[in-house]
Every structure is written in C-alpha cells, then in structure tokens.
C-alpha positions in Angstrom: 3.5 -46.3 -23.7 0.0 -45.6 -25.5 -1.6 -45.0 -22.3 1.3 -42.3 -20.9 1.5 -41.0 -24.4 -2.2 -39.7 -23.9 -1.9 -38.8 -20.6 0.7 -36.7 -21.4 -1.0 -35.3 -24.1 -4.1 -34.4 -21.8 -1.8 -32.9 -19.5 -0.6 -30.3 -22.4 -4.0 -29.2 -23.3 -4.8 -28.3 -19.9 -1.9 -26.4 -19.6 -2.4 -24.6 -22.6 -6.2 -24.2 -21.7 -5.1 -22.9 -18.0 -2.7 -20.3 -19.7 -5.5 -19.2 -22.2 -8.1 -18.8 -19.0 -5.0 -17.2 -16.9 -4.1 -14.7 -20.0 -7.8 -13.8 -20.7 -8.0 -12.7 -17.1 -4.7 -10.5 -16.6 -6.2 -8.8 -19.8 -9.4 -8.2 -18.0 -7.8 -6.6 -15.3 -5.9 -4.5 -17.0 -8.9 -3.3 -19.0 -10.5 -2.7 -15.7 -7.8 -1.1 -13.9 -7.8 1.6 -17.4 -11.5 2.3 -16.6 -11.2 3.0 -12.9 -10.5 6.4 -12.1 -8.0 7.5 -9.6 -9.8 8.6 -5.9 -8.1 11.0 -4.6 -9.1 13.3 -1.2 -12.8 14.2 -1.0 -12.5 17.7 -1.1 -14.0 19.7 1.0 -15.6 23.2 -0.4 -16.2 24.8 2.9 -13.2 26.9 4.6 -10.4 28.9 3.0 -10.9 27.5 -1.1 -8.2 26.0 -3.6 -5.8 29.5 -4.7 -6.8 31.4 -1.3 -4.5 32.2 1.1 -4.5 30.3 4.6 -5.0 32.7 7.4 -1.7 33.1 9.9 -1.8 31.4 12.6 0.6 31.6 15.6 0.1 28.6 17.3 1.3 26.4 20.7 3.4 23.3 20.3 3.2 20.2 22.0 7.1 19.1 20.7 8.7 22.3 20.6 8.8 25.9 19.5 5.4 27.3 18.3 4.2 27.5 14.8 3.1 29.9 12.3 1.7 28.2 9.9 -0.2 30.2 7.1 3.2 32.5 6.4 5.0 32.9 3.0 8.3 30.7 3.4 10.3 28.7 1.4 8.2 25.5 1.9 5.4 24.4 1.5 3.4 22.7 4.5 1.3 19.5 4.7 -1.3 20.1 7.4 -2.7 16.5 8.8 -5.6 17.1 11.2 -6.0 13.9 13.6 -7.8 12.5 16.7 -6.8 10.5 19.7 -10.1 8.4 19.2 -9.8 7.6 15.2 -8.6 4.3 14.2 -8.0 5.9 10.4 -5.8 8.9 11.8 -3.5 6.1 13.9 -3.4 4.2 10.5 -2.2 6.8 9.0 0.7 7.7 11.2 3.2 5.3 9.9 2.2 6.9 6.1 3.1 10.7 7.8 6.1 9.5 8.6 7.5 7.9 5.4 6.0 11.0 3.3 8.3 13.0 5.7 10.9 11.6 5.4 10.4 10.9 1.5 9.2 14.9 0.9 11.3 15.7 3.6 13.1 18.4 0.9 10.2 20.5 0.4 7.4 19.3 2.5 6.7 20.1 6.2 4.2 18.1 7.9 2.6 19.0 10.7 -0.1 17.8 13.2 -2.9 19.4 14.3 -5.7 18.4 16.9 -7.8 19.8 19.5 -9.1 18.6 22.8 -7.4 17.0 26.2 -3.4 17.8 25.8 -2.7 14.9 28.4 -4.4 12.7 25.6 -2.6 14.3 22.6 1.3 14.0 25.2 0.2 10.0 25.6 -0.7 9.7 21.6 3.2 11.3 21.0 5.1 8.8 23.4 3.0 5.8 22.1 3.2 6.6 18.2 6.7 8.3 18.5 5.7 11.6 17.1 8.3 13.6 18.9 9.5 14.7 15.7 6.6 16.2 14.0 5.4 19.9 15.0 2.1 18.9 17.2 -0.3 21.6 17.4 -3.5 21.8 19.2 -5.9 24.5 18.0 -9.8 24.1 18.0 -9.8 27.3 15.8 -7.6 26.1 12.9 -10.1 23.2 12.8 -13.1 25.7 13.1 -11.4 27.9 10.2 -10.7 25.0 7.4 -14.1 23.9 7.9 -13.0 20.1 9.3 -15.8 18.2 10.3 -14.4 14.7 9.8 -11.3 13.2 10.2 -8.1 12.6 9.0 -8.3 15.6 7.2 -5.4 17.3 5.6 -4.9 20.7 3.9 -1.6 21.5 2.3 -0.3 24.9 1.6 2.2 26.3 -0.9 5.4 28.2 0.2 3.1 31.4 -0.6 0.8 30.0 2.4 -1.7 29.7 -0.2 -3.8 26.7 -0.1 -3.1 24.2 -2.7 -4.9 20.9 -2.0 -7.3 19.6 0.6 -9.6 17.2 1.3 -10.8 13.5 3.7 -7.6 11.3 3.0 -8.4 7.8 4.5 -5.5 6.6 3.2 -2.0 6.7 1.6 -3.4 6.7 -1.9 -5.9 10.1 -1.3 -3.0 11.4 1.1 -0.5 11.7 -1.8 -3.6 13.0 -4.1 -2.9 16.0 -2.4 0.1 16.2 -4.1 -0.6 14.7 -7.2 -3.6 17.6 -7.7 -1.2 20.3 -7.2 1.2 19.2 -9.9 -1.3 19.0 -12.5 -2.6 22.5 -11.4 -5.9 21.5 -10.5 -7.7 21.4 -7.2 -8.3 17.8 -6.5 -7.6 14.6 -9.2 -11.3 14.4 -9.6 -11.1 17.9 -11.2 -8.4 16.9 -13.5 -10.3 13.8 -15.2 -13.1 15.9 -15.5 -10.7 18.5 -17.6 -9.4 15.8 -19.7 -13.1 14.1 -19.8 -11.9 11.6 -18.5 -14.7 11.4 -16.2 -17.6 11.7 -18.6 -16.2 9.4 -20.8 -16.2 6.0 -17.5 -19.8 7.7 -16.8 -20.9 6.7 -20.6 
C-alpha cells in the first residue's frame, strides 16, 4: 500500500505539472495571437483609388445577360478577378460561393477573367459557376491595374470603389469587407490609425 500510495502520489504531481506547462502555453498563445495584426488584402495603389468612382463598363456574359458593372444601384458589387491556370483562384471558388450566399442580401459577386472563352465555358461546368455573372474583359483588368491574381475590387452601390486588393484567401477576401466598415481603405490602414501598427513595430 506504501508503494501505490507513492505512485499515486507521483502520478498527481505530474498532472498538476502537465496542467501548469499546458496553462502557461494557452496563455502564450493568446499573448501572441494579441500581438499579431490582422492581414488583410494587399492593396494595390495603381488603378481607379479607394473613394473613386469605377468606370462603367458594359460588358459580355458567359452565364447570362451582360453586365454593367461600375453603375449606381442599390448594391454593392464584389468584383473577383480569376484565371483558368491559378491554383489560388480554384481555391478560392468554394469561399465565392459561401460569401454569396452568406452576403447574398447586399453583395453581388461577380467573375471576371480574360483570355480563351472555351477555357473560361470548361472552368464553369467543372466548378459549377453557372450561377455567378462570368465576364471576360482584358480591359477591366487593364483599367484596375491587376497584375496578379485572385484579385478582387469591390464597389459600393454608388459604383464607387470601396476596397481592393491580392486576396489569397478567405481571411484577406472578407478584409475587403471588414476595411469598408471601419471606413478605411484596407485593415492595414486602420491599425495604423489606431497605432496599432507602430505600437507591434516597437
């Protein structure tokens, strides 16, 4: 009884050591996860700026009527620029489609690409994008400046442009988003207004 009397014993202190070391380390992580900064979209400062309005564009689409995109309405529109060669943009797809259907009462989300329109047709029936406008357009690309991809501008029902930027994945996608409801351009821009920023680059 000595002998499973100590054992026992032992066997507390370890616990209690384990649940020290494993309390220690959830605190550590939540200090860390304090000090790291949101990234959001990596904006890009070329093209149409944050507050300008997007040109109008009348444009051809692949799953149904046209689209003018760039027009005051009563929505505001989520521009997603995408490839039939980038792994990211195909990634991405299944992310469109939730935020669709989750923003789906004041966000429209469209598709835009240039290029081969027998590739951009396959890319539809594999990924299922019947239902998102499809738009194919090397000047749209040419006017927001989009030199890598998946790149996504979206505009206020004014057509004015409210957030853009890289988005890689759902996190910087919903940035976008994020950015316009604290009235700056990216959330990058809004750390750096609170000092935020300065204050993780002491």
């Amino acid at each position: 009884m000595t002998v499973l009397g100590f054992t026992v014993v032992i066997l507390w202190i370890v616990v209690l050591v384990l649940a020290a070391v494993i309390f220690a380390l959830a605190r550590q992580i939540g200090v860390l996860y304090e000090r790291i900064s949101p990234v959001g979209a990596l904006v890009n400062e070329s093209g149409p700026k944050i507050g300008e309005s997007s040109p109008v564009f009348t444009l051809p689409n692949l799953t149904g009527k046209p689209v003018i995109l760039g027009k005051p309405g009563s929505r505001s529109t989520l521009v997603f620029f995408l490839s039939t060669t980038c792994p990211i943009c195909k990634k991405m797809l299944p992310v469109l489609k939730s935020m669709r259907s989750s923003e789906g009462a004041w966000l429209d989300v469209i598709l835009a690409s240039d290029g081969d329109e027998d590739k951009h047709r396959s890319l539809i029936e594999k990924a299922d994008l019947k239902d998102f406008p499809y738009v194919l357009s090397a000047d749209l690309g040419i006017t927001y400046r989009v030199a890598r991809l998946p790149f996504a501008v979206l505009l206020n029902p004014d057509g004015v442009v409210s957030a853009k930027g890289l988005v890689n994945n759902r996190e910087q996608l919903e940035s976008l988003f994020n950015a316009t409801e604290t009235g700056h351009a990216s959330i990058q821009g809004f750390l750096e207004a609170k000092g935020i920023g300065a204050a993780h680059g002491a």
